[in-house]
C-alpha positions as CSV (number, residue, x, y, z in Angstrom):
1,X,111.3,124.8,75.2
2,X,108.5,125.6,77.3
3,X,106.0,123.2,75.4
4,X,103.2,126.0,77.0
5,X,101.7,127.4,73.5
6,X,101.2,123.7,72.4
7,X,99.8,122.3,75.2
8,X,95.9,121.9,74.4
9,X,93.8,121.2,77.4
10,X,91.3,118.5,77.1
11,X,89.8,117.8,80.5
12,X,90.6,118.5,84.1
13,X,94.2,117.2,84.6
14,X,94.3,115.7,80.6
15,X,96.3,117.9,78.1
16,X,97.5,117.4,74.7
17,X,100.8,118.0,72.2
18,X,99.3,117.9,69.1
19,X,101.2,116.5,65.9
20,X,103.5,118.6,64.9
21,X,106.9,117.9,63.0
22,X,107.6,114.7,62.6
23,X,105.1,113.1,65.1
24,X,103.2,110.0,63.8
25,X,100.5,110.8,67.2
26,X,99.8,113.1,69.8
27,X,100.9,112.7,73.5
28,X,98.4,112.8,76.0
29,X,99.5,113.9,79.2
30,X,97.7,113.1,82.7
31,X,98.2,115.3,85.2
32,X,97.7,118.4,87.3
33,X,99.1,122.2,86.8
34,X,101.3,121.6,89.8
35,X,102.3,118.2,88.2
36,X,102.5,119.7,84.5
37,X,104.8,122.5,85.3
38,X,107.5,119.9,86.9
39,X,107.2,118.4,83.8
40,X,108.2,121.7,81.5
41,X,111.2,121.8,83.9
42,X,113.4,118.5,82.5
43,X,112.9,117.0,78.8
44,X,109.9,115.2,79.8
45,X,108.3,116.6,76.9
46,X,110.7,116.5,74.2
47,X,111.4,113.2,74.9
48,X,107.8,112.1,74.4
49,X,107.9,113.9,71.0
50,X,110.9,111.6,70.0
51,X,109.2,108.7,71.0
52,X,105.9,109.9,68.8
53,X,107.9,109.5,65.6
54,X,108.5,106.1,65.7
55,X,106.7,104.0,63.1
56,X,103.9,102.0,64.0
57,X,102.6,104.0,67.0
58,X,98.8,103.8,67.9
59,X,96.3,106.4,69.2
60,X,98.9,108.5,71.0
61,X,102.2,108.7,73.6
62,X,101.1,108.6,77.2
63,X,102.6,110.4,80.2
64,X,101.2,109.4,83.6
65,X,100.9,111.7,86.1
66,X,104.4,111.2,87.9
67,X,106.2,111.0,84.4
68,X,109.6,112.8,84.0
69,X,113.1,112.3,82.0
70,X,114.7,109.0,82.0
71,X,116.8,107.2,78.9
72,X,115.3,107.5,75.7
73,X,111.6,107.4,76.8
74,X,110.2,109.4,79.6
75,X,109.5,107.8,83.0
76,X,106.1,107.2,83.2
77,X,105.6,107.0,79.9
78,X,104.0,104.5,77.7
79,X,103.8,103.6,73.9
80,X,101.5,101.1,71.7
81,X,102.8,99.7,68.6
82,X,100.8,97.4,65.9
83,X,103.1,94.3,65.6
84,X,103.4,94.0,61.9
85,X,104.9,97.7,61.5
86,X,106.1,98.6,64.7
87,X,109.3,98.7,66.5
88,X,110.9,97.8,69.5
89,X,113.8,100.0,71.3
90,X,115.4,98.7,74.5
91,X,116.1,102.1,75.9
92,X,112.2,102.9,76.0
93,X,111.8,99.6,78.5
94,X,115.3,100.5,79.9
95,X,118.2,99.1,82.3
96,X,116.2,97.8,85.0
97,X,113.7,95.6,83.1
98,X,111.1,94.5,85.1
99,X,111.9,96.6,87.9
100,X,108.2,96.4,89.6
101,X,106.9,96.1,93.0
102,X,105.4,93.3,95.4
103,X,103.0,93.9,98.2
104,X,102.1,91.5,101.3
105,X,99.7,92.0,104.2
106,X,99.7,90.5,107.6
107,X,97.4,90.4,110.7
108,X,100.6,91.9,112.8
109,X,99.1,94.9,114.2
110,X,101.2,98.4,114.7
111,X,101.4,97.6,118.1
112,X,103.2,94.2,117.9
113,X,105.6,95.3,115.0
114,X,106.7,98.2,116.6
115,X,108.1,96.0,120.2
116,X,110.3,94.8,117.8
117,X,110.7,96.8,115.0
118,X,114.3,97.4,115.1
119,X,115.1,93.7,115.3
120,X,113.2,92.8,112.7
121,X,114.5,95.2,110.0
122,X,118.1,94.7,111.1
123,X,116.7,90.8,110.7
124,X,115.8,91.9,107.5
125,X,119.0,93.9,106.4
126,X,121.2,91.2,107.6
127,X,119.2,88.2,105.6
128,X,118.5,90.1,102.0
129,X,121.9,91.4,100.2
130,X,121.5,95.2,99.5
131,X,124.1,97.5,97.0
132,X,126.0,98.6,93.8
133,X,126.7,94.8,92.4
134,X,126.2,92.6,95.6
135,X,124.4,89.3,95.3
136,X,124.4,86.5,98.1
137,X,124.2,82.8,97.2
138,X,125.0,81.7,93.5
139,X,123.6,79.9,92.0
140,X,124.5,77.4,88.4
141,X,124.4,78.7,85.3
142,X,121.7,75.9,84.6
143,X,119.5,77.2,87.4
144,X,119.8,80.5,86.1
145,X,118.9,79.3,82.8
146,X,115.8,77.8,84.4
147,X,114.9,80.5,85.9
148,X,115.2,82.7,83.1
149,X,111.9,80.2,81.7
150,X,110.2,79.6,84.6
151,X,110.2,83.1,87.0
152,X,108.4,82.6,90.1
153,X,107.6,79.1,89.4
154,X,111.1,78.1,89.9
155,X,111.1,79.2,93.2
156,X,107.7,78.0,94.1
157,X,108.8,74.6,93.1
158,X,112.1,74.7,94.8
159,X,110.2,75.7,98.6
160,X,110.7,79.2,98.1
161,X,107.0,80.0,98.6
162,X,103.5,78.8,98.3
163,X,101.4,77.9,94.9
164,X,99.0,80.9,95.6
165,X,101.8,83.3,95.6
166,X,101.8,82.5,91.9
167,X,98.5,83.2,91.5
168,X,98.6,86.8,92.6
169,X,101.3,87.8,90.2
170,X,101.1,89.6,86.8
171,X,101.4,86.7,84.2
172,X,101.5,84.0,86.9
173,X,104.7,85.2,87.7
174,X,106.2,83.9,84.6
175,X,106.0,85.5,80.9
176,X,106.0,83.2,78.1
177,X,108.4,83.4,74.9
178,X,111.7,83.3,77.2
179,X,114.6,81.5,75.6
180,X,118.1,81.4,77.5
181,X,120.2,81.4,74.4
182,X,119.0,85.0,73.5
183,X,120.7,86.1,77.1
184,X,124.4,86.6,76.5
185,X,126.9,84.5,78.4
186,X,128.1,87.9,80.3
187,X,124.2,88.3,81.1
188,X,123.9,85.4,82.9
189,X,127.3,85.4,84.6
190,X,126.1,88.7,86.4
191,X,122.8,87.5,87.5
192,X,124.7,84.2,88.9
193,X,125.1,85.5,92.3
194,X,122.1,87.9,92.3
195,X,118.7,85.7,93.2
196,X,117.3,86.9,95.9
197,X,119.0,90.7,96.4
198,X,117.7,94.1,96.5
199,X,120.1,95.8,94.5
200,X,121.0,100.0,94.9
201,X,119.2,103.0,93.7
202,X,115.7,103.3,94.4
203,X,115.1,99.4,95.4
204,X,113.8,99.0,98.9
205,X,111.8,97.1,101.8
206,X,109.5,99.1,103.5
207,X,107.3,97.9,106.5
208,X,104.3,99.9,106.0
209,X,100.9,100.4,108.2
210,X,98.0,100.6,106.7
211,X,96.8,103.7,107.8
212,X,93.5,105.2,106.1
213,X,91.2,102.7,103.8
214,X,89.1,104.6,100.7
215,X,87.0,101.7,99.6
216,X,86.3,99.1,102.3
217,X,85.3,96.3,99.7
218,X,87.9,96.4,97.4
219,X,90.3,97.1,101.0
220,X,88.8,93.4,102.4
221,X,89.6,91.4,99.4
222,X,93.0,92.9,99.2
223,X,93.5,91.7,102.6
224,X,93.9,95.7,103.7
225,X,92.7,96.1,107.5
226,X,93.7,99.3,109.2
227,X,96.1,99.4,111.9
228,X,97.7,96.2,110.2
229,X,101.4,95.5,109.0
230,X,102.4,95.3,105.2
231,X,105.5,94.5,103.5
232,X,106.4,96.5,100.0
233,X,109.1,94.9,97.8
234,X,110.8,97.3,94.8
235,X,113.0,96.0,92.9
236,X,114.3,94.6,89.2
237,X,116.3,92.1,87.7
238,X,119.4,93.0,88.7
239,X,123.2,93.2,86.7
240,X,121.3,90.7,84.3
241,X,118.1,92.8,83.3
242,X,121.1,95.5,82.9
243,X,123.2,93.6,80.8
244,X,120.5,92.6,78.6
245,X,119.7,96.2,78.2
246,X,123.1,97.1,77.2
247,X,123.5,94.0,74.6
248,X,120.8,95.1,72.9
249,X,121.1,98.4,72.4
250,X,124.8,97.3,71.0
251,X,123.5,94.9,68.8
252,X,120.5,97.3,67.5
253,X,122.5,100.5,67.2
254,X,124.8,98.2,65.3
255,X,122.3,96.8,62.4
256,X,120.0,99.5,62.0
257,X,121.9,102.7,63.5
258,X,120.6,105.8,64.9
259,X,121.4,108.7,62.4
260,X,117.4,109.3,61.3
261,X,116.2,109.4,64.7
262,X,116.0,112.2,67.4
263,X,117.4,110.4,69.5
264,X,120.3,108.0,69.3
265,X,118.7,106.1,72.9
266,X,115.9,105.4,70.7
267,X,117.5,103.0,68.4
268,X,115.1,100.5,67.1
269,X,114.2,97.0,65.4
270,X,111.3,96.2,63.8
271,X,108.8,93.9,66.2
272,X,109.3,91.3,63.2
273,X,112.6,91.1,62.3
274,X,115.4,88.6,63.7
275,X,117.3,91.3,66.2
276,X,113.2,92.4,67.4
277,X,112.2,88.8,68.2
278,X,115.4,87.6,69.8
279,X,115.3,91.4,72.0
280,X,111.6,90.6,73.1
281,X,112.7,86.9,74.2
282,X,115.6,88.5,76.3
283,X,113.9,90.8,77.7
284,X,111.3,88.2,79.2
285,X,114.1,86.3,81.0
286,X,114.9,89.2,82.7
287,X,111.0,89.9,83.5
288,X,111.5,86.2,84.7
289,X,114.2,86.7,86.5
290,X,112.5,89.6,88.2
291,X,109.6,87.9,89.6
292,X,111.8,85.3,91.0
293,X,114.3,87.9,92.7
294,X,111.0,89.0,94.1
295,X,109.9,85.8,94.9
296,X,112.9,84.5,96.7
297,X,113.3,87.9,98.5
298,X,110.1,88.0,100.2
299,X,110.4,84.5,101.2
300,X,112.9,85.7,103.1
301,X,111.4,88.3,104.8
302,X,108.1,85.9,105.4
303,X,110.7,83.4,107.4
304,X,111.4,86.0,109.1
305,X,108.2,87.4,110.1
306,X,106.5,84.2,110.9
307,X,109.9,83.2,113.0
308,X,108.9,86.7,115.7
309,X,105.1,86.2,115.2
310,X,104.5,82.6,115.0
311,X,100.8,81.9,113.8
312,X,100.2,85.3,112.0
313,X,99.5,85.1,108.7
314,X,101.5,86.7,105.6
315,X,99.5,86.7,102.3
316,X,100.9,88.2,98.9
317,X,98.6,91.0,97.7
318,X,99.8,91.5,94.3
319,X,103.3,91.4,92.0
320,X,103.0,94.0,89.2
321,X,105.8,95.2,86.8
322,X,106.9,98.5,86.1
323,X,108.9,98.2,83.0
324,X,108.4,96.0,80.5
325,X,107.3,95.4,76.9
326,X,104.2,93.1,76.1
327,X,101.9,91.6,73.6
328,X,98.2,92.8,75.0
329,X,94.4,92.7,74.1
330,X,92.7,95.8,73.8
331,X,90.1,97.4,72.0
332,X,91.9,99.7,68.7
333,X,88.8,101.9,66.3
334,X,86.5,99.4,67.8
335,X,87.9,96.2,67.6
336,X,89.7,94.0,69.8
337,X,93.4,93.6,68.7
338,X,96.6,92.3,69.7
339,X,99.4,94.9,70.1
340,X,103.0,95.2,72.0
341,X,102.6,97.9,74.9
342,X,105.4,99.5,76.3
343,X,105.4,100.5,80.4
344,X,108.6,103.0,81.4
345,X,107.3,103.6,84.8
346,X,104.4,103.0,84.2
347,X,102.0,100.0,86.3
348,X,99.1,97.7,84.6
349,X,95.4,98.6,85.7
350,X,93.1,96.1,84.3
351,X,89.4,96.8,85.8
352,X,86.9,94.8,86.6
353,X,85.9,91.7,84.4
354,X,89.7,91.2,82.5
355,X,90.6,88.2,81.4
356,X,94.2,89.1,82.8
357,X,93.0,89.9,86.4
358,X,93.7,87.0,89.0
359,X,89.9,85.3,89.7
360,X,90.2,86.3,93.3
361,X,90.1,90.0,92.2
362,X,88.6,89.8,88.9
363,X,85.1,91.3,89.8
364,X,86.3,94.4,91.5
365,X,89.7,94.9,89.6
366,X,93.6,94.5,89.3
367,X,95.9,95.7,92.0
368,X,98.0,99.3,91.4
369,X,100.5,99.9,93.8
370,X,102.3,102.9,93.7
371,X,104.7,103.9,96.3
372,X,106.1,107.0,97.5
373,X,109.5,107.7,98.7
374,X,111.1,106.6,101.8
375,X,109.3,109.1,104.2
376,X,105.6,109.6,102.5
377,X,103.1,107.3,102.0
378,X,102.3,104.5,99.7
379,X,99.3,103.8,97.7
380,X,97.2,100.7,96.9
381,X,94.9,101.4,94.2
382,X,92.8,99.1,91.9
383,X,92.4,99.4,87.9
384,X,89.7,101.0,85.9
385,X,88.0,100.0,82.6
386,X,88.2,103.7,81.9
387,X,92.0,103.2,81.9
388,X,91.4,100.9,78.7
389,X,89.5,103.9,76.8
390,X,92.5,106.2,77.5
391,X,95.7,104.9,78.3
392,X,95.7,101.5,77.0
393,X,95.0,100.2,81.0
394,X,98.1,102.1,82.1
395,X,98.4,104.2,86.0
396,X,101.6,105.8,87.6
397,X,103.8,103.8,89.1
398,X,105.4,106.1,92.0
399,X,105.8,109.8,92.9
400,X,108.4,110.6,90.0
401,X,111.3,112.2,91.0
402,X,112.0,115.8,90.8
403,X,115.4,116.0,91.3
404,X,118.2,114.2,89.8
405,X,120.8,112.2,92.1
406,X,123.2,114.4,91.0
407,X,121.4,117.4,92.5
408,X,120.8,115.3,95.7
409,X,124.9,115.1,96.3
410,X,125.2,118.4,95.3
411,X,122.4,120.1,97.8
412,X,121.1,117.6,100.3
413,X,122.4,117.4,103.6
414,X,122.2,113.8,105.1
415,X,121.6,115.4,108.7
416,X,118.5,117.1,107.3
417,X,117.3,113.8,105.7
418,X,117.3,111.5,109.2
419,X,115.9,114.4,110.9
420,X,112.8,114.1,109.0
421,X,113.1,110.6,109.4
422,X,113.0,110.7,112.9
423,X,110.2,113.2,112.7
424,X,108.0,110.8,111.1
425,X,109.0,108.1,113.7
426,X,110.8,105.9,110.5
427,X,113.4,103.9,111.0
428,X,115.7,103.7,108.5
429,X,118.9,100.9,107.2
430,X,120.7,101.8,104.1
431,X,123.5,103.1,102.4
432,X,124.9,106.6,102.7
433,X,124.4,107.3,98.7
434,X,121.0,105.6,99.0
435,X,119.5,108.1,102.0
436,X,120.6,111.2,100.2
437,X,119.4,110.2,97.1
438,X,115.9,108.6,97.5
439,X,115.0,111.2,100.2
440,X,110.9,112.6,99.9
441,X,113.4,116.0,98.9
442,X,114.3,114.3,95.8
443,X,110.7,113.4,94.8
444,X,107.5,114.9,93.4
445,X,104.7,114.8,95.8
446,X,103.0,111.4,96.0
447,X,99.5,112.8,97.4
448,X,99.1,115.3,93.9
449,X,100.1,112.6,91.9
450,X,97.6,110.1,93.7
451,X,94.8,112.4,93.0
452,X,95.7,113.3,89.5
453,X,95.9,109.6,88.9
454,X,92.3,108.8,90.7
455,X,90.4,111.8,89.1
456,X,91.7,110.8,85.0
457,X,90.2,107.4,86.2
458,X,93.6,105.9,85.4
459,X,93.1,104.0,89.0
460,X,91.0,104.2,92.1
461,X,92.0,105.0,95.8
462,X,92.1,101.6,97.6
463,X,94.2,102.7,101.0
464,X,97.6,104.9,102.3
465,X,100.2,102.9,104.0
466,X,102.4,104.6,105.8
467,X,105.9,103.8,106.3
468,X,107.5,102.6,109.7
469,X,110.8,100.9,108.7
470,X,112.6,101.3,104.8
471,X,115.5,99.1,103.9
472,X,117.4,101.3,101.1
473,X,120.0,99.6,98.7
């Protein structure tokens, strides 16, 4: 289906599929022409009408501006549901829950990282575990279980880190309503060995520049200084997040089935019952885990920094999630009322005043990064209280990708992909599978979906960082 007779227009880069069918609420859609016909070309679409079915919705679906097809739920996507007759579905927050992104700024200049810029990312290679299944130290299963409570905090209190890094993390680092004994035994045995590692797929380390600033106020309390070295960390929680993921969807297919709903990945509990409650408290240890793995990984790369600059500084910016399920605040025909929000792709952009927002940043506005592929550009952005009125304070999360990694094996050339590498002057360490398939050839173009973000009011331009080195699981 080409979804282009129902499509209603209703603003520049906004557009609507009214109900229709089955549909409980529209889906509003954020994004440009150029954006909205890459859309038309996968199921983008039809998934969102699957997901606007489900009982309990409020207002409407959203698709951000770099949404496209992933399991059950589109990437990019996001969902409200009232708690006492909504549902929860584990393939809408999906496999890598808590996948999100960390960013840190330095007074290293361009200059001084680039005398050693090889050293430092091999450094960096050698010291953080990359690939399909690999972990580096293990840890107990009592650590694990810990950690699964605790997040960041555990690694803060164990000397991985300092108490402000805490402070400059969405929830502090560490979500509340986490209990271990929800996490199946397989769960944790996977994540054992897997504190601290990057992981495959799209999860990377990029040494970024900061190379144009929009907003110099909201830039200097970031920490943002042109010509300066950043550090961007992307990635989840790991074979446990995964694990979880597949339990649950087991155990939910199991009690409630699939055969009334458009989609079997969308099997679903209600937010009350027994099997809803114990998937929400599983699915926070692995947000836990997540903003430990974080954590730990760029205390690593810190150590390593401050051991070839000695006396620079290295401050965390920010630590936001990117998929993940939560019981929010906001403001429903009026009134101010709790509800569970579900981000698939999809990043958190408080604005100015929220009670969420760190106090450091709280008069100007939450952090949005949203990073491009391994040859374009990264953005730093900051939240809007438009965003509340019309995406439940939701922003992209990334470029999107356009291409499957399928299609990459199929059509890319890797010789192609390093020469534009080398083009840009980017130094690359990663895994044969991992160049092909997170090339800027397999991606939508971050720039349109920047500006289709900034002019919905979904986020503001903060500054472009361009990339230098990338780390690739």
């Amino acid at each position: 289906m080409t979804y282009k007779g129902q499509l209603k227009k209703i603003n520049e880069n906004i557009y609507e599929l009214p109900k229709t069918g089955k549909m409980l609420v529209p889906v509003k859609v954020f994004a440009s022409e150029k954006l909205l016909e890459a859309m038309k070309e996968d199921e983008t679409f039809k998934q969102s009408i699957n997901v606007a079915t489900l009982p309990g919705l409020i207002d409407n679906v959203i698709l951000c501006p770099d949404a496209h097809m992933g399991y059950g739920m589109p990437i990019g996507g996001v969902a409200a549901f009232d708690l006492d007759n909504g549902v929860i579905a584990p393939g809408m927050i999906g496999f890598d829950i808590n996948c999100g992104i960390r960013l840190l700024t330095t007074n290293i200049s361009k200059e001084e990282f680039m005398a050693q810029r090889e050293k430092i990312l091999h450094d960096i290679r050698r010291t953080i575990p990359s690939g399909v299944g690999r972990g580096g130290e293990k840890y107990s299963k009592d650590i694990i279980k810990k950690v699964l409570v605790d997040g960041a905090k555990w690694a803060i209190e164990n000397g991985l880190g300092v108490r402000e890094d805490l402070n400059r993390c969405e929830e502090n680092g560490s979500i509340e309503g986490a209990n271990p004994e929800d996490v199946s035994e397989r769960a944790i045995s996977r994540g054992l060995p897997q504190l601290g590692s990057l992981g495959a797929g799209n999860h990377f380390v990029d040494i970024v520049v900061v190379d144009e600033i929009y907003d110099e106020n909201v830039a200097e309390i970031f920490g943002l200084k042109k010509g300066y070295i950043g550090v961007i960390i992307h990635c989840g929680s790991r074979g446990l997040g995964h694990q979880v993921a597949s339990d649950y969807l087991r155990l939910t297919e199991n009690e409630y089935g699939f055969k009334d709903l458009p989609d079997r990945e969308l099997v679903n509990a209600p937010i009350k019952s027994e099997l809803g409650k114990k998937y929400l408290s599983a699915m926070r240890c692995s947000v836990n885990f997540a903003f430990c793995n974080r954590q730990i990984i760029m205390h690593k790369i810190r150590k390593i920094l401050e051991k070839n600059y000695p006396n620079k500084k290295i401050n965390l910016v920010y630590d936001v999630a990117h998929n993940i399920a939560k019981i929010e605040e906001h403001v429903i025909e009026g009134k101010k009322k709790e509800i569970l929000i579900v981000r698939k792709g999809a990043t958190r952009s408080f604005g100015p005043g929220h009670k969420e927002v760190p106090f450091i940043y709280r008069k100007i506005g939450q952090p949005v990064l949203i990073p491009g592929s391994m040859s374009t550009p990264s953005f730093v952005l900051v939240g809007t209280n438009e965003s509340e009125k019309i995406s439940f304070s939701s922003s992209a999360h990334g470029a999107g990708r356009a291409h499957s990694r399928t299609w990459a094996h199929k059509t890319l050339d890797i010789k192609k992909v390093r020469e534009i590498l080398e083009k840009k002057d980017i130094v690359l360490e990663g895994s044969f599978s991992g160049t092909i398939e997170e090339s800027e050839l397999s991606y939508k173009d971050i720039e349109e979906v920047i500006e289709a973000t900034e002019n919905t009011n979904l986020s503001k331009k903060v500054a472009k960082l361009n990339p230098l080195a990338v780390m690739i699981g």
